[in-house]
N, C-alpha and C positions, 0 to 999 in steps of 0.2 A: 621449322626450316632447318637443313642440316648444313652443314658446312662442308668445303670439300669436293671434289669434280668439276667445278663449274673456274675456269680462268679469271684472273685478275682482272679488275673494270679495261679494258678497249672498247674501240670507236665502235666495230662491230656490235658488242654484247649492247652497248647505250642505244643503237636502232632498233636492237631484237625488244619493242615492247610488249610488256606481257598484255591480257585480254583483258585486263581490268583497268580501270581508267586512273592517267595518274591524279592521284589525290591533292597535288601542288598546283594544276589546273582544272580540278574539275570541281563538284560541289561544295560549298562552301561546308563548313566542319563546324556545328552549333550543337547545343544539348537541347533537345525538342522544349522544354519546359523554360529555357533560355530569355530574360529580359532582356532591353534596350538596356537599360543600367550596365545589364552586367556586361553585355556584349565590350560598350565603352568602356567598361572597366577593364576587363579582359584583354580586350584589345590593346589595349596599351601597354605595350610588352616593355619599354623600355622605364617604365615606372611600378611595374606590379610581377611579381613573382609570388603565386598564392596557389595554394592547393585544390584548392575552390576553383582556380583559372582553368586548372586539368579537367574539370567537368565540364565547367559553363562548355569549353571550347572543342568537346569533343576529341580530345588530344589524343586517347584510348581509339576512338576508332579511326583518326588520321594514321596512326601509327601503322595499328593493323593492318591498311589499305596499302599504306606504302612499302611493309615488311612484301607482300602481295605482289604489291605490281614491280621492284626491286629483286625482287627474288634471283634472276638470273643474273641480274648483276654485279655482284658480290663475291668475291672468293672471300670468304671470312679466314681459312685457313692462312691467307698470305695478308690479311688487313684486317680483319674484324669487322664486324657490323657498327660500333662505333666512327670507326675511320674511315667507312665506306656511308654511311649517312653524311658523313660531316662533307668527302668527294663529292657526293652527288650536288650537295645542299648550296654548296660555300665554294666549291671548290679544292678542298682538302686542306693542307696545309699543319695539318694539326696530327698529335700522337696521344692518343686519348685509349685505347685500347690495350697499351702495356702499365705497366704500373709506374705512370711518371710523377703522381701529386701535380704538386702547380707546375713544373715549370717546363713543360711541353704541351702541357693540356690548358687550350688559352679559353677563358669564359667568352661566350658568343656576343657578336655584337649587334645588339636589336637595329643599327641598319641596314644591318646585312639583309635583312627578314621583311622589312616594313613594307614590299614593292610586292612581296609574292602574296598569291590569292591566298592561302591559306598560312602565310607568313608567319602566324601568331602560333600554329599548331606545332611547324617545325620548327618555330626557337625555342618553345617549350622542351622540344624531343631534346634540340640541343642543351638547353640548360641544364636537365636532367643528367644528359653525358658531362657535361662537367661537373657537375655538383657532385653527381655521384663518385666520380674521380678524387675531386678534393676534399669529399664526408671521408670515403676511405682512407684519405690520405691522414687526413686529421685522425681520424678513429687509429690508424698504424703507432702514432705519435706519441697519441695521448696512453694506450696500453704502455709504449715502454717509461713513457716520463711515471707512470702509476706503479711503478714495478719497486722502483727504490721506496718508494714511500710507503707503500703497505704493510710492506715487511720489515720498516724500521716500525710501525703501528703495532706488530702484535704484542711484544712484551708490553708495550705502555697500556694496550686492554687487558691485558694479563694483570698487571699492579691494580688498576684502578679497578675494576671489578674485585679485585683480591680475591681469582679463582684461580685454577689451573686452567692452564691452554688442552683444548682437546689432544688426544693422543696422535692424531694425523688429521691430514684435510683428503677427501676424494679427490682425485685428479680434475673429474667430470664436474667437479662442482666448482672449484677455481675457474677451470677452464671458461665453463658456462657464464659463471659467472663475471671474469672479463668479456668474455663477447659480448655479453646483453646486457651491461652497468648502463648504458644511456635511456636504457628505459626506467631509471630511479626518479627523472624528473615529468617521466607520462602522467595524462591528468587521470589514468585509471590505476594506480599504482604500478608496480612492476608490471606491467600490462597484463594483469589480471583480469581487466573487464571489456578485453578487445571484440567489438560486435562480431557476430559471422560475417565472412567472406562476403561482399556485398551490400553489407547493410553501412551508408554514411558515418561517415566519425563528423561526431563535431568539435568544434572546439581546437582544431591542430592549431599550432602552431610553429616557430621555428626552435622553439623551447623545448621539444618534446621528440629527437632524434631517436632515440632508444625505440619508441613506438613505433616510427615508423619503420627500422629495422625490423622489428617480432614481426609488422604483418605482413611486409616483401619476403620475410620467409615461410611465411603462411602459404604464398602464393609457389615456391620454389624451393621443394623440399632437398632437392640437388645442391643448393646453394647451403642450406643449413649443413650438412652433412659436412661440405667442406669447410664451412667456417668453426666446425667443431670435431675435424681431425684432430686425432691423441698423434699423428707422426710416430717418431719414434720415442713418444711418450709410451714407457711400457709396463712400466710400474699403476699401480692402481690406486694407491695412498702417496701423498706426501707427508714425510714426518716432520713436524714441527722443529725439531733442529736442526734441519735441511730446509728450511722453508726460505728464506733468503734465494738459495742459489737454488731451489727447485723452483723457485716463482719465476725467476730469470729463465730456467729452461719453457714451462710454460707461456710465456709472454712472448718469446722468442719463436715458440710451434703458433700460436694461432698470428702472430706476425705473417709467417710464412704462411700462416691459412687465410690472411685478407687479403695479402697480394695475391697469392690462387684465385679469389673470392672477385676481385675485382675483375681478375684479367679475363675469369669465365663471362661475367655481367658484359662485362663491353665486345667480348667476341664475339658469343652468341645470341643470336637475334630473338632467340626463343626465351631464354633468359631473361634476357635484359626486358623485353617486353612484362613478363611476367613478374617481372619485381617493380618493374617503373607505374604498372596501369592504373594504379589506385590515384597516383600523381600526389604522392608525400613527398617525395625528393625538389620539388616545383617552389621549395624555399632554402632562404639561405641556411647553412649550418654555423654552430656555433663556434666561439674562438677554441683555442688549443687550449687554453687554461682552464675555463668550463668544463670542457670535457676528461682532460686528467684529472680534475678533482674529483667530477663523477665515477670514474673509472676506481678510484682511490677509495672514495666512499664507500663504492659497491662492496668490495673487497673487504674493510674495514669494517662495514653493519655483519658482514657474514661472519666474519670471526666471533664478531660481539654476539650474533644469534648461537652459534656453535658454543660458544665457550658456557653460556648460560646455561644450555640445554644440557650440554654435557655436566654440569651440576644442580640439573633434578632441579630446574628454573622456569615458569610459566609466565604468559601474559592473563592477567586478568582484569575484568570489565563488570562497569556498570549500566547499562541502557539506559536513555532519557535520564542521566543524573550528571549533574553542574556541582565536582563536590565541593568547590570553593563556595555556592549559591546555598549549600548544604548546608553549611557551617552558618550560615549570614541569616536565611530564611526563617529562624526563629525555631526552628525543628528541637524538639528535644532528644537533645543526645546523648549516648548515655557516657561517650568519655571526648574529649579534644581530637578533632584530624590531624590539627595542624595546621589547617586552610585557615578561608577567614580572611585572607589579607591577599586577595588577588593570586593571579598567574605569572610569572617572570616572564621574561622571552623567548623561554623555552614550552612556553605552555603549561608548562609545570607549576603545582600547591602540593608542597610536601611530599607524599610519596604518589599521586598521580600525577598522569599528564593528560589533558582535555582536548579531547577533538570537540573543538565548538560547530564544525559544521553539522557533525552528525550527534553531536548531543550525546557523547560517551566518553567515562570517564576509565583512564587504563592504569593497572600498576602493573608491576612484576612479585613474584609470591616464590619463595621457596618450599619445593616440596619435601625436602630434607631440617627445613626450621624455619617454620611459618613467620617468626616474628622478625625476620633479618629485612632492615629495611636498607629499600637501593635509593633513596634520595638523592644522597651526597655522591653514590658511584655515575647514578644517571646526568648529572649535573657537569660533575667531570668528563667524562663522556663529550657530552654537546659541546660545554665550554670549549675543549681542544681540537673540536671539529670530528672527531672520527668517529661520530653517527650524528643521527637526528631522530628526536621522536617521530616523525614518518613517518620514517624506514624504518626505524627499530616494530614498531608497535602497530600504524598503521600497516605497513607492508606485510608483516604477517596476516593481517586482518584480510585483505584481499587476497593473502596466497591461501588463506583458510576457506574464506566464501570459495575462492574460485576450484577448489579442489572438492566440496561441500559436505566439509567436516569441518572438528576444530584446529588442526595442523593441516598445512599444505606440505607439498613435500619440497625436498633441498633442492637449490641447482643439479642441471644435471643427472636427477634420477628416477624424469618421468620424459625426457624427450620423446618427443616422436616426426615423422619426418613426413608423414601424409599430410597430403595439402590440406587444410581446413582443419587438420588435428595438431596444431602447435600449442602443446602444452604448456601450463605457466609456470615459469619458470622465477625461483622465488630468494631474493637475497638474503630476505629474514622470515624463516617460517617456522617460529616459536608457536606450540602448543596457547591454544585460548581459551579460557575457561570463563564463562558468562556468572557473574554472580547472582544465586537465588535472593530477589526482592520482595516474598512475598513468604514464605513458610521462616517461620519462627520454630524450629527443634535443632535437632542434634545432626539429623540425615538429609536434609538440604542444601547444603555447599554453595553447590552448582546447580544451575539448568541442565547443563551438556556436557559434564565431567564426572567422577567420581569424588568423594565428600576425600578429604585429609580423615589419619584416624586421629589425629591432634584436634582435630576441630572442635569448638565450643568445650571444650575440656574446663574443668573448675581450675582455677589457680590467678585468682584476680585478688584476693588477700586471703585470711587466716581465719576471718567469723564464716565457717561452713555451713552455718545454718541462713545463710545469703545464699539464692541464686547464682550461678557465678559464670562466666563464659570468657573464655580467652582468644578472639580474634586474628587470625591472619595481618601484618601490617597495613596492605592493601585493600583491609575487608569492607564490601561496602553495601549494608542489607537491614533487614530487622533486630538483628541482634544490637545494629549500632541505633537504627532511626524510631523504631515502635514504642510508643508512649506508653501501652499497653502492658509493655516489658516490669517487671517487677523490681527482678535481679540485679545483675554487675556486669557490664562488661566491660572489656579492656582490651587492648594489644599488648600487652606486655604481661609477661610473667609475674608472679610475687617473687622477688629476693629470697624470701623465708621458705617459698614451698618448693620451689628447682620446677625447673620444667621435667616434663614427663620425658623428653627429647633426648637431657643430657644424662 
């Protein structure tokens, strides 16, 4: 539908009805596969706001029906299709179409609704117009409350890693990466594993805002575009000693791009449709302090992914192995983990950290000196909040699958704006290296990387007519578990022989 040529709602335009019948009095609005349960449940708008509601009820093709038979009445140019729903619905009263947050844009009141035949469908439409008003309001909020704090974080990742901070940050990858921080708490990672266009999500809930944002731009690639205007952002790096007062400029452009973002959603009818139909916006959003921490997070693991990366830093993995169950299982090893005494609360035994869902065990490995272990760095890290194993470790893992390689790529450097092609965009997308469990030599490493030429190197003590092999900190394969093993191995250098590195 376009906006524009057609005069502001009059008495006239409200008799000219169109040929399609209106939708507020004509067939009821149900999902053909639709229960008595659900219907009851659904129905009762003044106690249920669920995403699930958007189906049971039809509310995707209410909508349609009414954008349809509305059409002439509407100037959206002088009122938006927000404020012109809310006219026909309610009677107006309401400024939900400009960028007000709360306090113009008032939440619907289910008895305003409960009388009309299809009552339940247009409160939905309505609650939609508001939530989406006060998500973006919130989302505006929580970027700039995230601004100060991030970039008081970088030195403190800077000490505690005890690296250098990258040479610069991409514009595009800040940027990206404040727009899309609330999908750090989706149940598919950085929405890594969002189904196609079509296919059911399960599992929503109000927890998981960032997700629903990726797939309303999935469906609205006009919308992405403008939520990831550079303005008169013109520079293409931010340097780390501008990074304070370049992230204020940044935080300040895509500000200006969610108020654009919003005012297009509620104008235009085509829009707004095409972001709302999946019916995610159908729950409440979360408080302001949730979401600037996410925001802060998001921001905070990217530096920590960058800064590793930029000192020749990988993630690496074990499949099916519990190394703390390693240690305990009665395995003969051939030197101490470290494990052995449980996970902290971090997940964490010494230099891994264990995804117990999936049954893999991850460290990080330098590729400039295999034996520097990040324990104590990763620890600090969590402790002070500015990352999480997750994100750090998992999040890469999904921006890895989802790219299908071992690295996914950075915010921002695979966008694309075709419907159905919204690429995953990724806040930690550290290289992943699968450790070989099975070959016992010199040229096995990895499954899916190249071998270190440090690897298995002799330097475990001084009798050379020992076997001998020198381990990665993180290393976790036959070199440490084969009983079969004869030799020596170790993670740690001998004092007496230097490593080959230094």
């Amino acid at each position: 539908m376009t906006s524009g040529g057609v005069s502001k709602i009059t008495n006239s335009s409200l008799n000219a009805l169109a040929s399609n019948p209106n939708p507020d009095t004509g067939e009821l609005y149900l999902a053909s596969d639709t229960t008595a349960d659900q219907k009851s449940h659904c129905s009762d708008i003044a106690a249920h706001q669920y995403q699930t509601c958007w189906e049971v009820l039809n509310v995707t093709g209410y909508l349609n029906d009414w954008i349809i038979f509305n059409e002439e009445k509407c100037n959206y140019e002088d009122m938006g299709f927000a404020d012109c729903f809310l006219y026909i619905e309610v009677g107006g009263g309401a400024n939900c179409t400009s960028f007000t947050g709360r306090s113009q844009c008032s939440p619907p009141d289910a008895r305003t609704y409960v009388s009309h035949k299809n009552g339940a469908q247009a409160y939905y439409v309505a609650f939609n117009i508001w939530n989406l008003q006060n998500w973006f309001f919130t989302y505006y909020m929580a970027v700039g409350g995230a601004n100060g704090l991030a970039a008081d974080s970088v030195n403190t990742i800077a000490r505690t890693l005890n690296l250098p901070l990258p040479k610069s940050f991409p514009i595009m990858d800040l940027l990206a990466g404040l727009a899309f921080a609330f999908g750090l708490l989706s149940p598919s990672g950085y929405a890594a594993a969002l189904p196609v266009l079509g296919q059911r999500i399960e599992g929503f809930a109000a927890q998981t805002p960032g997700e629903y944002l990726l797939r309303a731009m999935q469906n609205t690639p006009t919308l992405s575009r403008n939520l990831l205007d550079k303005g008169d952002l013109s520079e293409t790096d931010v340097q780390v000693a501008q990074l304070s007062s370049d992230l204020a400029r940044i935080v300040s452009q895509l500000q200006t791009n969610i108020q654009n973002s919003i005012v297009l959603i509620m104008s235009n009818s085509t829009v707004f449709f095409d972001f709302v139909q999946d019916g995610f916006f159908s729950t409440q959003i979360e408080n302001l302090n949730t979401l600037t921490q996410n925001v802060t997070l998001s921001l905070n693991t990217y530096v920590v992914s960058q800064a590793l990366q930029d000192d020749n830093v990988i993630i690496t993995r074990a499949l099916d192995t519990d190394i703390n169950e390693l240690q305990l299982n009665g395995s003969a090893l051939h030197y101490d983990t470290g494990c052995g005494h449980g996970y902290d609360e971090w997940g964490m035994c010494g230099s891994w950290w264990y995804d117990a869902t999936n049954h893999i065990s991850y460290g990080l490995e330098s590729l400039k000196a295999m034996l520097n272990n990040y324990t104590d760095p990763l620890e600090s890290l969590f402790n002070q909040g500015l990352t999480t194993p997750e994100l750090l470790f998992k999040n890469s893992q999904f921006c890895a699958d989802a790219s299908g390689s071992s690295q996914g790529n950075a915010p921002g450097t695979a966008l694309t704006t075709a419907t159905g092609m919204w690429n995953t965009e990724c806040i930690s997308n550290m290289k992943i290296c699968t450790w070989d469990l099975v070959n016992l030599d010199t040229e096995h490493e990895f499954t899916d990387c190249e071998k270190e030429p440090s690897f298995a190197q002799e330097g475990c003590g001084a009798d050379m007519e020992i076997v001998q092999a020198v381990m990665p900190a993180s290393y976790i394969g036959p070199w440490l578990t084969d009983p079969l093993y004869q030799g020596v191995s170790c993670n740690h250098w001998d004092k007496n022989m230097g490593s080959p590195n230094g």
